[in-house]
Backbone as CSV, one residue per row, in Angstrom:
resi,resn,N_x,N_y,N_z,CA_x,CA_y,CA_z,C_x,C_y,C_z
1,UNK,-13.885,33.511,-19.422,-12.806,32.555,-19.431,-13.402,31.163,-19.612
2,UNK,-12.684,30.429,-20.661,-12.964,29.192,-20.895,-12.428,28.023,-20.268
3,UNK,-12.820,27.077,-19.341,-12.331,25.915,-19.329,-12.557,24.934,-19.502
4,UNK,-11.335,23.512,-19.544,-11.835,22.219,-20.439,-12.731,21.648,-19.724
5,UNK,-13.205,20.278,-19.957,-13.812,19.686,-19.418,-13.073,17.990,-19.074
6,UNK,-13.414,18.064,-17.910,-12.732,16.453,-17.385,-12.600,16.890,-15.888
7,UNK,-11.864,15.366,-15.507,-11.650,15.440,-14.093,-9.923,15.390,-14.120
8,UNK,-9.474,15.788,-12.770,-8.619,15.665,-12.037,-8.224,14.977,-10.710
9,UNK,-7.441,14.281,-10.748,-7.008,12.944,-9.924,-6.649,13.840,-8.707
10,UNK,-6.712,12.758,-7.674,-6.191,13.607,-6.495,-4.417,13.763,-6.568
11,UNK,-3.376,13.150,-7.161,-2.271,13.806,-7.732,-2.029,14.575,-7.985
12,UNK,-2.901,14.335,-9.264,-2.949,15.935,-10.305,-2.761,17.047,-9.327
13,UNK,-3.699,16.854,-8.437,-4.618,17.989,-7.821,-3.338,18.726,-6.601
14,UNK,-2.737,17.447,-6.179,-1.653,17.617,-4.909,-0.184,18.283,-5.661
15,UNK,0.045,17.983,-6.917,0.991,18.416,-7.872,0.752,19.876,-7.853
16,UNK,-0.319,20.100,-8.427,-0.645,21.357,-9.140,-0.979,22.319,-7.809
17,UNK,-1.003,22.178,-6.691,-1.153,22.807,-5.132,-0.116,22.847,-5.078
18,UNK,0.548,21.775,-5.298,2.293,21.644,-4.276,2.148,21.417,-3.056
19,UNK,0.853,20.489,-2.642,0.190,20.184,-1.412,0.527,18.713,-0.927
20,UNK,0.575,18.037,-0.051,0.317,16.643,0.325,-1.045,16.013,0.116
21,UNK,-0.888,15.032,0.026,-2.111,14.185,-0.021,-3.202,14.391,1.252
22,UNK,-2.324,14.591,2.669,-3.427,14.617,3.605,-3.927,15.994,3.763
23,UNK,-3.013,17.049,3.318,-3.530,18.434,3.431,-4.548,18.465,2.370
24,UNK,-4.593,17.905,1.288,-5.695,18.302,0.459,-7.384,17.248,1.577
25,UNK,-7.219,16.411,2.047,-7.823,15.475,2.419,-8.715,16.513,3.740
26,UNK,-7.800,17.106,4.897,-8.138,17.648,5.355,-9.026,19.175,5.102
27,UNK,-8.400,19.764,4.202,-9.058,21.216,3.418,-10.253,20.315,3.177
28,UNK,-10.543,19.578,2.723,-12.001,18.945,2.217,-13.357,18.622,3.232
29,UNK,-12.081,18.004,4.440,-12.936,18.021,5.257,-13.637,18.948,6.411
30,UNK,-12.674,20.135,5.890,-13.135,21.694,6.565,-13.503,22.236,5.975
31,UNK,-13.937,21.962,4.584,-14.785,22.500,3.646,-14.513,24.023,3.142
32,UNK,-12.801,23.587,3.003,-12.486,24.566,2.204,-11.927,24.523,0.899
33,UNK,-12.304,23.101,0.261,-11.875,22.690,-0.967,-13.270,21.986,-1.632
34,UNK,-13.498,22.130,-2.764,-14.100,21.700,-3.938,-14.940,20.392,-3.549
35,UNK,-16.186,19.876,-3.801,-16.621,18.275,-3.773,-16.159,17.707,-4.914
36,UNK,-15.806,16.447,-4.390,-15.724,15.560,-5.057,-16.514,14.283,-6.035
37,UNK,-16.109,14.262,-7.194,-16.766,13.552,-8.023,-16.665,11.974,-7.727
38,UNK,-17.584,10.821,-7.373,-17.230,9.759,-7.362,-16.684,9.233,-9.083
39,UNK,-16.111,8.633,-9.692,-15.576,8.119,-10.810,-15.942,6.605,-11.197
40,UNK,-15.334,5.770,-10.108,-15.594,4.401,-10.143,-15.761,4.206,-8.695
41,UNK,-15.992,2.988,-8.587,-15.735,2.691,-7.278,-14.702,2.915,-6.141
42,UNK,-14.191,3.926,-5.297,-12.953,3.937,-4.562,-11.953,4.991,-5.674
43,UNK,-12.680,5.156,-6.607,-11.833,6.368,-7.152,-12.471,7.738,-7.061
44,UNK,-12.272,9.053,-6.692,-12.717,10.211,-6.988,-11.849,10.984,-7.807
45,UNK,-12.379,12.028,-8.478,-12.295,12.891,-9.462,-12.493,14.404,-8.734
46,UNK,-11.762,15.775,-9.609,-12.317,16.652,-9.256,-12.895,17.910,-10.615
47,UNK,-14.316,17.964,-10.812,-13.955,18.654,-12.113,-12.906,19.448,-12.476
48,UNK,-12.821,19.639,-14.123,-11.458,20.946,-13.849,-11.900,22.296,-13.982
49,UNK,-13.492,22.508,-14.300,-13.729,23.475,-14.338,-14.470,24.206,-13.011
50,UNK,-14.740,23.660,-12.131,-14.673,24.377,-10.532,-13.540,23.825,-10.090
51,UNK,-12.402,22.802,-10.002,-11.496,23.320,-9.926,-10.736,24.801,-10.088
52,UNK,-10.927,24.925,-11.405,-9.979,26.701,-12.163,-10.888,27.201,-11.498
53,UNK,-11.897,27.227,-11.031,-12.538,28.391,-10.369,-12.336,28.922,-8.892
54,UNK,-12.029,27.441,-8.389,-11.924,27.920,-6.977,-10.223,28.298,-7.075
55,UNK,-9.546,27.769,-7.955,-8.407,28.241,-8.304,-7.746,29.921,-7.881
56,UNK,-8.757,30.275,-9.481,-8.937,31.438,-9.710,-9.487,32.344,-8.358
57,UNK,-10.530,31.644,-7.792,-11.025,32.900,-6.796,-10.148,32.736,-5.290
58,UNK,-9.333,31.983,-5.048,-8.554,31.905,-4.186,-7.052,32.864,-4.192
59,UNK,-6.923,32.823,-5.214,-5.644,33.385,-6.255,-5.796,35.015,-6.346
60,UNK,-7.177,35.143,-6.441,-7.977,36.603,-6.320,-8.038,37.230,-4.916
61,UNK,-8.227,36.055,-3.964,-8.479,36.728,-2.235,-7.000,36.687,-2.066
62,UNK,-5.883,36.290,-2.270,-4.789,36.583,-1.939,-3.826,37.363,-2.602
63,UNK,-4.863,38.128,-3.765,-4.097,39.590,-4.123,-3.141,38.947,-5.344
64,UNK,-3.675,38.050,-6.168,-3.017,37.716,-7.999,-2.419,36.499,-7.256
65,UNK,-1.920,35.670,-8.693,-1.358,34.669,-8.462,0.427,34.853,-8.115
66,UNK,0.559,33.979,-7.274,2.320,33.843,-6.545,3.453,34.008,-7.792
67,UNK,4.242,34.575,-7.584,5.486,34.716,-8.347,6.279,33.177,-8.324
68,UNK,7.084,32.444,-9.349,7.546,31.790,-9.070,9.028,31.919,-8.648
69,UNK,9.855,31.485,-7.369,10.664,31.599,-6.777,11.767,31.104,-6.843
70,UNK,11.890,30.012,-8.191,12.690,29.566,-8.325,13.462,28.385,-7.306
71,UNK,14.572,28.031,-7.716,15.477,27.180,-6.892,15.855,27.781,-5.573
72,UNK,15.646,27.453,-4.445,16.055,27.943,-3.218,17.324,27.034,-2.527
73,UNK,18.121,28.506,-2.434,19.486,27.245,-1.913,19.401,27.131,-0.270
74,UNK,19.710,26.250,0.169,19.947,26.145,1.623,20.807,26.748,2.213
75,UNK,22.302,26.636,1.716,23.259,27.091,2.380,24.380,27.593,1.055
76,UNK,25.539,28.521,1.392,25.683,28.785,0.355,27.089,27.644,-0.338
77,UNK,26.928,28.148,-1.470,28.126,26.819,-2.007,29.735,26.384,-1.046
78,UNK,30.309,25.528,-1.121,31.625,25.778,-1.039,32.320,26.500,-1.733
79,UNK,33.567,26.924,-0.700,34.726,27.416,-1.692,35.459,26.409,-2.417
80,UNK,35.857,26.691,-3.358,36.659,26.094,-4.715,38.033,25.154,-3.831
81,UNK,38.761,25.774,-2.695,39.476,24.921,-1.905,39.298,23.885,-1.127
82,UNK,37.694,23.949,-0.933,37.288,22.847,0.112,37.277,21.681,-0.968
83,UNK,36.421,22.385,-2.433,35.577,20.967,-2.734,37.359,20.265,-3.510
84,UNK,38.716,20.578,-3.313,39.502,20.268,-4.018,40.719,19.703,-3.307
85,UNK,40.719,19.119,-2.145,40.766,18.903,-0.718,41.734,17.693,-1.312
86,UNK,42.925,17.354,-0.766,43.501,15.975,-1.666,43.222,14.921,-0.460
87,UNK,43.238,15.311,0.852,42.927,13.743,1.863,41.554,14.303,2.184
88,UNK,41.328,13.490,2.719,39.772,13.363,3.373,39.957,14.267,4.822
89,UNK,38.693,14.607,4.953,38.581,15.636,6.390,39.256,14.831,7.937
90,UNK,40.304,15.243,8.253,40.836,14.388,9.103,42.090,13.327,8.726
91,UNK,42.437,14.034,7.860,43.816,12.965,7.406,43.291,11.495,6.788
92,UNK,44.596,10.820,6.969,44.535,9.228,6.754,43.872,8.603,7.682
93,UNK,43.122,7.063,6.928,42.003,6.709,7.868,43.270,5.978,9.347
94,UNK,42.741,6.167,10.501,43.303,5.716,11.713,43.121,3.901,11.787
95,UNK,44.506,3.284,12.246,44.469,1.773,12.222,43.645,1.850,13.533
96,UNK,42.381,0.549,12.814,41.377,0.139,14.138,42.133,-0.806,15.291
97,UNK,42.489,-1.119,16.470,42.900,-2.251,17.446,41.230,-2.951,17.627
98,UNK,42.047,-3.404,19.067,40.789,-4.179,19.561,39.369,-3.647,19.757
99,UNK,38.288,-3.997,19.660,37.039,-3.497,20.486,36.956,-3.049,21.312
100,UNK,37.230,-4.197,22.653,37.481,-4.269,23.775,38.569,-5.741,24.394
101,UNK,38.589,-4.889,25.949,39.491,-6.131,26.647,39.593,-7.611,26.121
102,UNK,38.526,-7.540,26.018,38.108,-9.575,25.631,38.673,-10.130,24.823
103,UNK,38.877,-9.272,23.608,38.420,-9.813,21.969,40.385,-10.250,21.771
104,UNK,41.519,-9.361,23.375,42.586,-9.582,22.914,42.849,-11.487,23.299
């Protein structure tokens, strides 16, 4: 298997995980993620080709790569009567009075 050559930003890197910034930060510092390339000053890099590797062999210890799962709904839709509702939940809005005692 062939891969390109270059680096990968720590974005890239949090994108393509579907990770946070500090979870990748931490995996690094438990030394269960890849070293890092210095780039410039205050910037790091990660190759992409031990990247795809540790990719690949991670992808391998957990038995092939993940199915994608698509859109996950939370809860299920409304019914067609709710979302078509002619007043608002609770009738007409209620006339406000005073605050309190004082303000009469």
């Amino acid at each position: 298997m062939e891969f390109s050559t270059g680096y990968l930003t720590v974005a890239q890197v949090c994108a393509i995980l579907t990770i946070d910034r500090s979870t990748l930060y931490r995996m690094r510092k438990d030394g269960e993620f890849i070293e890092a390339v210095d780039i410039t000053g205050g910037r790091i890099g990660f190759p992409i080709p031990e990247f795809s590797a540790w990719k690949l062999k991670r992808e391998q210890a957990r038995g092939g790569p993940r199915r994608q799962r698509g859109l996950i709904r939370c809860r299920p839709p409304l019914p067609a009567w709710k979302l078509q509702s002619e007043e608002p939940r609770g009738g007409p809005p209620k006339p406000r009075g005073p605050a309190s005692p004082r303000e009469v």
